[in-house]
C-alpha positions in Angstrom: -22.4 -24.7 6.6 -20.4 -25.9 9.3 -21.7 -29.5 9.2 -20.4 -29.7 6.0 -17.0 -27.3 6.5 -17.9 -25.4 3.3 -21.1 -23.5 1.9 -21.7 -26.1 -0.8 -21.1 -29.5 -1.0 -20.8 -30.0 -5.3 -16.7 -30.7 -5.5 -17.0 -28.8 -8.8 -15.3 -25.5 -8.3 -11.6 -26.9 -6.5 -10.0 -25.9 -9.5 -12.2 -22.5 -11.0 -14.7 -20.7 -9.3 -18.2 -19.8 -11.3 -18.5 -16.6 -12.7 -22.1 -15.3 -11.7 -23.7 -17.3 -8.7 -27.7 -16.9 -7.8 -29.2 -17.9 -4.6 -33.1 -18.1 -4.5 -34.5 -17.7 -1.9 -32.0 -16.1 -0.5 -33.7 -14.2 2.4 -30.2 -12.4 4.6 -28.1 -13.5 1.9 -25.9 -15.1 4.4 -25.0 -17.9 2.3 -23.9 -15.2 -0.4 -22.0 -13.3 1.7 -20.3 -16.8 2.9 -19.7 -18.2 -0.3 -18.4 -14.7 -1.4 -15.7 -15.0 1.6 -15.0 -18.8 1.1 -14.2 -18.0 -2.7 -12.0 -14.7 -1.8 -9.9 -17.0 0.8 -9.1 -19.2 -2.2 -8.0 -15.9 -4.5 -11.2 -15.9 -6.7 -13.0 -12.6 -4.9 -14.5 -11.2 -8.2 -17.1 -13.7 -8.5 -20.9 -12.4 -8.9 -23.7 -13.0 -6.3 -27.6 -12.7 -7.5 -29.5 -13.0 -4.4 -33.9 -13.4 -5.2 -36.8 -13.9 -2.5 -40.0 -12.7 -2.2 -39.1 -10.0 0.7 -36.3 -8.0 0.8 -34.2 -8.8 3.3 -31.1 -9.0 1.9 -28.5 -6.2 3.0 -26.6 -4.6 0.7 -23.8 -6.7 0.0 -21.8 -4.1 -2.1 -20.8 -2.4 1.2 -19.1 -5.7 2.4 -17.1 -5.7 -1.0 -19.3 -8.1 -3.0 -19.9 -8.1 -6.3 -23.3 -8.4 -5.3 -27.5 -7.5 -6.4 -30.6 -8.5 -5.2 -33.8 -9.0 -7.5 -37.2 -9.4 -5.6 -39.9 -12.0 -7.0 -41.8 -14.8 -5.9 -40.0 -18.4 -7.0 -43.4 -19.5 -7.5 -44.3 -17.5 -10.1 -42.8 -18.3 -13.4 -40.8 -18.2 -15.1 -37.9 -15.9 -13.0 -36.9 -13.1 -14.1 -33.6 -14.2 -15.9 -32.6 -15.2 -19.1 -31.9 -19.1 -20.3 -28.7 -20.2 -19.5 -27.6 -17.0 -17.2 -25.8 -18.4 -14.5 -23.5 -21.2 -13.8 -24.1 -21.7 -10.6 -27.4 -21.3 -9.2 -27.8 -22.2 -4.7 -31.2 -22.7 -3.5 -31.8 -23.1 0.4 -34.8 -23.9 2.5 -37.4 -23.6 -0.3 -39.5 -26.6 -0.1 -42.7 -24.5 1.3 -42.6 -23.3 -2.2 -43.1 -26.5 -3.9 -46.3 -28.8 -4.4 -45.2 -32.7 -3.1 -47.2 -33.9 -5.7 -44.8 -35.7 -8.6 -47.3 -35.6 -11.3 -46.3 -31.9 -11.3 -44.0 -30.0 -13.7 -40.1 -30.7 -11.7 -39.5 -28.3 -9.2 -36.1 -27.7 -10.7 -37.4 -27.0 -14.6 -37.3 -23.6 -14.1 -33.7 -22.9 -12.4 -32.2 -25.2 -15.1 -34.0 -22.9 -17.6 -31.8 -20.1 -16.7 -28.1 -22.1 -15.4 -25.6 -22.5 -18.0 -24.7 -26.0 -19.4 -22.0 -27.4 -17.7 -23.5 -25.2 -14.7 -24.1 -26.5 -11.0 -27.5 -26.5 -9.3 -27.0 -27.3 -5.2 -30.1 -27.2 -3.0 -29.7 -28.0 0.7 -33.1 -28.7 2.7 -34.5 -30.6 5.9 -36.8 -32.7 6.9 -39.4 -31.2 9.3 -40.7 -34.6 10.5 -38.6 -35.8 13.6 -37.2 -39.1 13.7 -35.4 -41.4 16.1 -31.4 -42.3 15.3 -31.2 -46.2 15.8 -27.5 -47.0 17.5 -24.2 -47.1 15.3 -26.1 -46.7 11.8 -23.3 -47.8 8.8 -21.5 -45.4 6.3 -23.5 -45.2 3.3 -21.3 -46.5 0.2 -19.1 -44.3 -1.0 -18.7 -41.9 1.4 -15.2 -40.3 1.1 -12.2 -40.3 4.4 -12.7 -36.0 4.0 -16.9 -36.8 5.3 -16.0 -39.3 8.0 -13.5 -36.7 9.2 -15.9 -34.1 9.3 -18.7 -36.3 11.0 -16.2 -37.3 13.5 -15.2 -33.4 13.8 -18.9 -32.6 14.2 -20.2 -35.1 15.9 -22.7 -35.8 13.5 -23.4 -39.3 11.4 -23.7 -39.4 7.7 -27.0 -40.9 6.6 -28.5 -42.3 3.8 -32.0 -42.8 2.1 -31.5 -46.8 3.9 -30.4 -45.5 7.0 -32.7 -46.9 9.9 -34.4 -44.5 11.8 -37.3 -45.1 14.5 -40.5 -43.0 15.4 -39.7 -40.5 18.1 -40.4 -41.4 21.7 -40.8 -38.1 23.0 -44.5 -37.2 23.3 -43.9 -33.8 22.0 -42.1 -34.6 18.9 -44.8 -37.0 18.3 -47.6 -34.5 18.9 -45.8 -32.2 16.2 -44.9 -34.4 13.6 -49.0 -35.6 13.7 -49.7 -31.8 13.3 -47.4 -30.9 10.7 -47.9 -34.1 8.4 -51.8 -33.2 8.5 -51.2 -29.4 7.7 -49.0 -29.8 5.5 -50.8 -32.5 3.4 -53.6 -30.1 3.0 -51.6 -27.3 1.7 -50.2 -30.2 -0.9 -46.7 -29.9 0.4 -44.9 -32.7 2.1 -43.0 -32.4 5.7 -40.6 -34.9 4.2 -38.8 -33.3 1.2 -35.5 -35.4 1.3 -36.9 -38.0 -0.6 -38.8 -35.8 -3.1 -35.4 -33.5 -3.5 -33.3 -36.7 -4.7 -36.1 -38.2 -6.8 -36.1 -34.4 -8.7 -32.4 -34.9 -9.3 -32.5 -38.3 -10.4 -35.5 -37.8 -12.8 -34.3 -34.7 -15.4 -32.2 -36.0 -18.1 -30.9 -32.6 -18.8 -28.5 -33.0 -15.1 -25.5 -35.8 -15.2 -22.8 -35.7 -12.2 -25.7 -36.2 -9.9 -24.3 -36.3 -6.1 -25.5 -35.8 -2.4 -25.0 -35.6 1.2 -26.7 -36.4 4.1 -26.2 -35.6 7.4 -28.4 -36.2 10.7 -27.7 -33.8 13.8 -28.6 -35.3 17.1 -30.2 -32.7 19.5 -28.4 -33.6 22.4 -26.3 -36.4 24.0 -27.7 -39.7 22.9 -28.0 -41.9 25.4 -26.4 -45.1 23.6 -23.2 -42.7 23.3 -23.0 -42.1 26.6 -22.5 -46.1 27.3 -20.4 -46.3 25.1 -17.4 -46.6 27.7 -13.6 -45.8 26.3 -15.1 -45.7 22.6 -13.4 -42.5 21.9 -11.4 -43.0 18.8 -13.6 -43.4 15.2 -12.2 -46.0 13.7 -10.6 -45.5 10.2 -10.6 -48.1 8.3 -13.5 -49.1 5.2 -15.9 -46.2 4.5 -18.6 -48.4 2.9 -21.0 -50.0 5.6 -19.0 -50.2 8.4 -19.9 -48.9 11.8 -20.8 -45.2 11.9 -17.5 -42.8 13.5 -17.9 -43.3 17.6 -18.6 -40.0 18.8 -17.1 -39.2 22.1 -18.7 -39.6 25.3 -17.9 -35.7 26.4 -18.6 -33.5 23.4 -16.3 -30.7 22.7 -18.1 -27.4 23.1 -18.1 -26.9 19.4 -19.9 -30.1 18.9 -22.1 -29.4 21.8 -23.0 -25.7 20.4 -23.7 -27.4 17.2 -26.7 -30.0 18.4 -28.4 -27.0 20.8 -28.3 -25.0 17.3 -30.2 -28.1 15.6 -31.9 -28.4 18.5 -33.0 -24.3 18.6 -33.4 -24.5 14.9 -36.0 -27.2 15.2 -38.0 -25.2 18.4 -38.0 -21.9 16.3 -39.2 -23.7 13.0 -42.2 -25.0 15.2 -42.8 -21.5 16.7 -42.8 -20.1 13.1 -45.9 -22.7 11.8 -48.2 -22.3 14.6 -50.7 -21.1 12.6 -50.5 -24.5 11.1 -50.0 -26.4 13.2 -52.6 -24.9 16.3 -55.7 -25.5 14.0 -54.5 -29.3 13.5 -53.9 -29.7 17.6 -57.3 -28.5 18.0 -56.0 -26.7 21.3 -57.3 -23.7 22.2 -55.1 -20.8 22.9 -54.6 -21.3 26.9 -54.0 -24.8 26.0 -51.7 -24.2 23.6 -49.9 -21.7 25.7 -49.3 -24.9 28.3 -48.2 -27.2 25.7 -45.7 -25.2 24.0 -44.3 -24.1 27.7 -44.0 -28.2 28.3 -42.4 -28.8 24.7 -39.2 -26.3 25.9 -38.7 -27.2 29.3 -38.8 -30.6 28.3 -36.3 -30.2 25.2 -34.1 -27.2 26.5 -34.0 -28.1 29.9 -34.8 -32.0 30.4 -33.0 -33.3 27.7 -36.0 -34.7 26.4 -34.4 -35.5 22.9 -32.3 -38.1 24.4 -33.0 -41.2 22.2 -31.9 -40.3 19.1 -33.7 -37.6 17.7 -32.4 -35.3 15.3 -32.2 -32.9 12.6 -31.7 -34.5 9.1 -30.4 -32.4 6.0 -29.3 -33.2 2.9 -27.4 -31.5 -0.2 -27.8 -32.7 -3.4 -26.3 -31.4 -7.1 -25.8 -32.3 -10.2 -24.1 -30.4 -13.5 -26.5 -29.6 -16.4 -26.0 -31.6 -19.9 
């Protein structure tokens, strides 16, 4: 939420806020309980949150004075437990392990556009778990607005595109992971690159118009082309529409610092959390997995072992229903 200075990204609700809000897979409900906050800052605070996962998680949000329930089921099983057209605004987060990469399949998003509104907003913000390489100063897609190059710049982060150049990872243990994680994945039928599948859902239902996105890479640490980039400390203002990328500086604030080690933590604890798929594909036995997974954090926590360009790439993307 911060890379983006807002819990959503859809520029729909500047004027009037949605009257009942659902987040699947909402695990904490943290994004409930921030969106809740961002819309009571703005005078709106008796919007309605619907928070569903498998698990629950979720406090109770009612305590925290949000208008606020949660409903347990599993977003694979359909259809949800909600009636057509029920909310008009409906968040999802994080829930591409749900989803089968192949396209000859029904549309992941058929069933939450069963139950939002017409004229309702559907946002869903993932990441890409294979790790790429940043080539140097990558261009502003077209079209981004001055508000996004002033939050990259802010951020320290650079505003990708689907054409954005990227390069295979150089560091050995991004490389080992990314082998792993294609290979389990691909036999679970899920992709580890759901970016691409995300915006070809949005771009394929005739029943969604307003269609928009944002993308956003995250280094993981201090890049080594930015650090020679001598006295290039001011982003430059002028065209937005594939010009050179906003020059970070060469000393990161600590905000901007704190921002790639969360990436950069995100990414370590994401790995941790699939090692029972990706051990079997590494063929490692437990000692040896042990050593390599000791060598993978002192390299990346304490060696700055991500210094090339590697990063974490997310991407929001919404449209409005017809």
């Amino acid at each position: 939420m911060r890379v983006f200075d807002a819990p959503f990204c859809s520029p729909f609700f500047e004027d009037r806020p949605p009257k009942k809000v659902l987040e699947i897979a909402c695990g904490a409900a943290v994004w409930s309980s921030a969106c809740h906050d961002f819309f009571k800052r703005q005078g709106w605070g008796n919007v309605s949150f619907t928070g569903l996962d498998i698990a629950p998680l979720a406090p109770d949000l009612r305590t925290q004075g949000v208008n606020w329930r949660f409903v347990q089921a599993d977003i694979r099983k359909q259809p949800l437990p909600f009636s057509d057209g029920e909310f008009d605004f409906i968040f999802i987060k994080d829930a591409g392990y749900c989803c089968e990469s192949s396209i000859a399949d029904v549309n992941p998003l058929s069933e939450p556009l069963r139950i939002l509104k017409r004229g309702g907003v559907l946002e869903v913000l993932d990441s890409d778990d294979i790790v790429r390489t940043l080539l140097p100063n990558p261009p502003i897609p077209h079209g981004t607005t001055e508000e996004e190059v002033e939050q990259a710049e802010q951020t320290a982060t650079y505003i990708i595109s689907a054409s954005t150049a990227f390069a295979k990872t150089q560091n050995r243990y991004f490389q080992d992971y990314n082998t792993w994680i294609e290979k389990g994945l691909e036999k679970r039928d899920l992709t580890a690159v759901r970016l691409p599948l995300t915006a070809w859902a949005f771009s394929s239902v005739e029943a969604m118009r307003d269609v928009g996105s944002r993308r956003v890479a995250i280094p993981f640490g201090v890049i080594r082309w930015e650090k020679i980039r001598d006295g290039a400390v001011t982003a430059s203002r002028e065209a937005t529409s594939d010009t050179a990328s906003p020059i970070v500086p060469k000393d990161l604030t600590p905000n901007q610092f704190a921002l790639r080690q969360t990436a950069l933590g995100t990414t370590i604890q994401a790995i941790e959390s699939l090692e029972l798929v990706l051990k079997p594909e590494s063929e490692k036995r437990q000692d040896e997995w042990d050593r390599w997974w000791s060598g993978m954090t002192h390299n990346l926590l304490e060696q700055n072992g991500a210094f090339n360009g590697e990063c974490l790439e997310i991407g929001a993307f919404w449209a409005r229903k017809r």
